[in-house]
N, C-alpha and C positions, 0 to 999 in steps of 0.2 A: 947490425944485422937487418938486412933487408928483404921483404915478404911481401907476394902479390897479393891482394884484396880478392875470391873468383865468387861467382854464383852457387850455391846451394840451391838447387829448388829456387821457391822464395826468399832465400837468406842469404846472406855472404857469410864465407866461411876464410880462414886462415891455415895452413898450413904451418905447424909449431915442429921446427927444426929439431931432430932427434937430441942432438947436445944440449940444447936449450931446455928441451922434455926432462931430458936427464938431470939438470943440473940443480930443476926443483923439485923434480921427482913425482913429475907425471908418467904416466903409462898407460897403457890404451884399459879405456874402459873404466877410468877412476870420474867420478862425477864433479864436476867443480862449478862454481858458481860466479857470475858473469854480472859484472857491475859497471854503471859509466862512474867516472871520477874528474868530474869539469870533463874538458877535452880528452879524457885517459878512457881506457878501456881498462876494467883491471879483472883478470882471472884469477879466481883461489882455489886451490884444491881445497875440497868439504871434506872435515874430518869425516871418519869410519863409522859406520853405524854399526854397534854390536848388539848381538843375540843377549837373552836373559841368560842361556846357558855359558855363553862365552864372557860374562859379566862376572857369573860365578863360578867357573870354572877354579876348584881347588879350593871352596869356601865347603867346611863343614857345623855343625853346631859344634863342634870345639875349639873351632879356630875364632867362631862369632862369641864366643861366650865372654871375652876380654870386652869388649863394645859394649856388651849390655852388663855387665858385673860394675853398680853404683852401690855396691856395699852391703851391711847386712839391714834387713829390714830392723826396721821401728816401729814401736805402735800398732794400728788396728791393718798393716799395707803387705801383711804376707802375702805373695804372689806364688807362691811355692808349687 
């Protein structure tokens, strides 16, 4: 596949063929990050940056409570 080189402003820009957008599964507005590679140009889509709330989305202190459950205390280490 074959693509003209045009002017941005000061930049050259590319035009990425809709099939081709599609087939790694870019889409307008996803951010990606722009590397040379010797002679290559290589673009990657950047993973997603999520919210704290969309991290813990369906986390409650009883679902956490297996994670932090190291047994029964010993000793002078009641945390109770």
């Amino acid at each position: 596949m074959h693509v003209q080189v045009a002017r941005w402003g000061n930049s050259l820009g590319v035009r990425i063929p809709r099939d081709l957008a599609r087939s790694v599964g870019l889409t307008e507005g996803v951010r990606v990050e722009i590397a040379a590679d010797g002679d290559r140009i290589v673009i990657t889509p950047r993973p997603p940056r999520y919210t704290l709330d969309q991290l813990l989305q369906g986390m409650s202190p009883e679902a956490m409570h297996a994670a932090y459950d190291w047994g029964p205390d010993i000793g002078r280490e009641n945390v109770s």
